[in-house]
N, C-alpha and C positions, 0 to 999 in steps of 0.2 A: 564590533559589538561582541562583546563576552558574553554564550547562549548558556554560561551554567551550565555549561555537560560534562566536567570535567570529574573523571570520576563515578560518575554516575552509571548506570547497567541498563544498558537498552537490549532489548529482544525485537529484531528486525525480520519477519517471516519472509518468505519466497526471495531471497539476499543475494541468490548466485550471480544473475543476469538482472536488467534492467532497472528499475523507478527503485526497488530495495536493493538491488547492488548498487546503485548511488547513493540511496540515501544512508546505508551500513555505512561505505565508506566516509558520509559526511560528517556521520555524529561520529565515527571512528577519527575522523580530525580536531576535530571541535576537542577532544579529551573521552569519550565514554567509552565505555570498555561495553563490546559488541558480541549477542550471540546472534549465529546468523544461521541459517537453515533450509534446503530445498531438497529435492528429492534427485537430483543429479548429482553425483562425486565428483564429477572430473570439474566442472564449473563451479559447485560451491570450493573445492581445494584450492580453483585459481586465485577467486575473490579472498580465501583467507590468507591465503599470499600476501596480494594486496594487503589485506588491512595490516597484514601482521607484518610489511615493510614500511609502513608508517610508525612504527613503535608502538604499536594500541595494542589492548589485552583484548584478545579474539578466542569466542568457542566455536566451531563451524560443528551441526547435526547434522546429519542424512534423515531426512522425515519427509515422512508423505501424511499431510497435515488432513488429506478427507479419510484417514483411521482415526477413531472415534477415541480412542488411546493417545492418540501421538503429542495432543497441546497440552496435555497433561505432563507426560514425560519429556515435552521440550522444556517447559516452565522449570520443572526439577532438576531438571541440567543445567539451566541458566543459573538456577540458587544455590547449587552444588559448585559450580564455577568462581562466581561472583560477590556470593553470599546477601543479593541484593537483587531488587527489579524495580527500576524506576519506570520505566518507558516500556511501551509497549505500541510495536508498529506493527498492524496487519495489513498485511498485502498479501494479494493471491492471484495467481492468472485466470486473465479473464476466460468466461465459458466461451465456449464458436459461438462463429455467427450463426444465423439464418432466423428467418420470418417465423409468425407463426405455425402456420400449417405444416413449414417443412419439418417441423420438430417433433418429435413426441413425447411422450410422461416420463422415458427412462435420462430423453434430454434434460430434461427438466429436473429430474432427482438427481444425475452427475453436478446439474450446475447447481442446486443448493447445499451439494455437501461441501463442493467448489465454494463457491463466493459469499456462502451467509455461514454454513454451518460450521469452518473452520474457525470463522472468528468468533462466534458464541461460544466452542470450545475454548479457542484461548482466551477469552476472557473472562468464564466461570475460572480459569485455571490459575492468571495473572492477578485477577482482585484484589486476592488476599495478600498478596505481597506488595502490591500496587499504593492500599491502604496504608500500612506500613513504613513506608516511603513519604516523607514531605517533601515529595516531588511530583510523588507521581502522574502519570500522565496515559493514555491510550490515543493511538490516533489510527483510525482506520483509514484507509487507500480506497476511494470510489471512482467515481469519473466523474464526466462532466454531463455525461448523459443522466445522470439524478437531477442535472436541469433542465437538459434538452435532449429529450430523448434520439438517437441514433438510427438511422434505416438499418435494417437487416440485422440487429442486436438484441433483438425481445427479450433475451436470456440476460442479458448484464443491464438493460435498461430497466429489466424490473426487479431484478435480486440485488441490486447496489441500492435501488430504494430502500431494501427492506434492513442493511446495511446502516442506513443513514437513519431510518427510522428505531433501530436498537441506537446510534450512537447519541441521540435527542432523547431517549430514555434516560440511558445512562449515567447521560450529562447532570439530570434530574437527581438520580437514584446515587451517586455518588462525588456530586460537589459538594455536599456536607462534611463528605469525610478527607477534602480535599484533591480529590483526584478530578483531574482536566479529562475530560473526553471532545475529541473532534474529529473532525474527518478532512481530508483532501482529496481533490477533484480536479484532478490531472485530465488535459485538453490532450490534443497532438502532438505527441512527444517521441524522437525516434528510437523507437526500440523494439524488440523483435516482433511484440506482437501485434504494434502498429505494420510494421512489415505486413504480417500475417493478414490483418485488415486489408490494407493495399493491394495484398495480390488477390485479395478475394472481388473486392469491388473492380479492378482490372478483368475478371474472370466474366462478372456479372455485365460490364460494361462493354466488353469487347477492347479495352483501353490499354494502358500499363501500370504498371505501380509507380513509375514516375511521372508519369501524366493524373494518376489519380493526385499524389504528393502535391504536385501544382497546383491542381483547383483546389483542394484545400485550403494552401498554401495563399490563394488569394482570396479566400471567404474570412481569415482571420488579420485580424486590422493590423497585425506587427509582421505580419508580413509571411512569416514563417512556422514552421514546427518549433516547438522547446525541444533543448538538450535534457537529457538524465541529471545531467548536474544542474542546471535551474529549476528544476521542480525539486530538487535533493535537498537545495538549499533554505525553500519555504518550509517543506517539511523538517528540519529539523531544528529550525525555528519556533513552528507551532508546536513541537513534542516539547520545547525545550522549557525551561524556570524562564527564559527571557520572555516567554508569552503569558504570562501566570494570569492573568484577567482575562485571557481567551479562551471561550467555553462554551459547548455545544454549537459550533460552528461548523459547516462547510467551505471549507477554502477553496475556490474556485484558480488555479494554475493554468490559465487556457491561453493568455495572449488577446482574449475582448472577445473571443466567438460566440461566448454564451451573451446573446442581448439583452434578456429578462433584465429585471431590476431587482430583483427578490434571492 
């Protein structure tokens, strides 16, 4: 299938590692000409490697996206590059773990400038050029815990709600003008900060990370974890002109773990 990306300017947040360095590189195949962006050099430089030996037109930033400046000035690098923004993919790493009690309020303010506040920046920042675009499209990165909330995640269980509940605004406030809002809700997928997860819950259990992995691994009816690149692959689907009648949705990538029906 031909996802219509050819050509087109996507802006891929947190790109260097994991679920956005796969997904950069996806729509970097697909055809679209990729800004990609994290706050590490040596790893965003790797991945613009990558895309830029695929033959795709690649801008790699150095941004640390919870300064209150920076999705402003990521956006204007993208349009100064590209002279366009069709797509726009948030993604951010998730906050730590832990309960509530063991957190406090300054927890709690790193992870909303973390997980909500970076995407309300770039998307007061992207809109305007989003509009623009007869293409346009936003899709933010949540979990799977916006369905089923996660032990010991109170910080991403409940700032990826509030996540999904701007992206059902959105969806509202700007299908008139043509622009697609959705989201995706990535399961267990192996990447670093599943890692991170792993070793926590080993920590907590007295177990390992690959013993955690297993029971996991047989709570989800395929059997296994997803790869980066099968979840890479929905998501650039949903951003893409091939989805054009999919709108304010959550994409659920989990493998059947989430049971609900809703």
């Amino acid at each position: 299938m031909d996802l219509g990306l050819r050509g087109l300017s996507a802006l891929v947040t947190a790109s260097s590692k994991g679920l956005g360095r796969a997904t950069a590189l996806q729509l970097a195949r697909e055809g679209a000409r990729v800004t990609i962006c994290a706050r590490g050099h040596e790893a965003l430089e790797e991945t613009h490697a990558e895309i830029a030996a695929l033959g795709a037109e690649v801008l790699a930033v150095p941004v640390d996206l919870a300064d209150p400046g920076a999705a402003q000035a990521l956006v204007d690098a993208a349009l100064a590059r590209f002279g366009r923004l069709d797509l726009l993919i948030g993604n951010a790493g998730g906050p730590p773990p832990g309960g509530f009690l063991s957190l406090d309020e300054s927890a709690w303010e790193a992870a909303i400038q973390l997980t909500l506040m970076s995407f309300v920046r770039l998307c007061y920042a992207a809109i305007p050029a989003l509009r623009r675009s007869s293409h346009g499209s936003i899709l933010a990165f949540t979990s799977m815990s916006v369905k089923q909330p996660l032990p010991n995640l109170v910080l991403s269980n409940s700032l990826r709600l509030a996540v999904t509940g701007l992206v059902k605004s959105l969806a509202d406030e700007l299908g008139p003008d043509g622009v697609r809002v959705n989201a995706i809700c990535p399961g267990w997928t192996r990447t670093d900060r599943v890692e991170q997860l792993l070793h926590d819950r080993a920590a907590r259990d007295g177990s390992t990370p690959e013993a955690e992995a297993a029971r996991i691994a047989e709570a989800i009816p395929l059997g296994r974890m997803a790869t980066p690149d099968e979840f890479a692959r929905a998501a650039a689907f949903l951003a893409s002109p091939a989805a054009s009648y999919v709108h304010g949705v959550s994409l659920l990538v989990d493998g059947g773990i989430c049971r609900g029906t809703m």
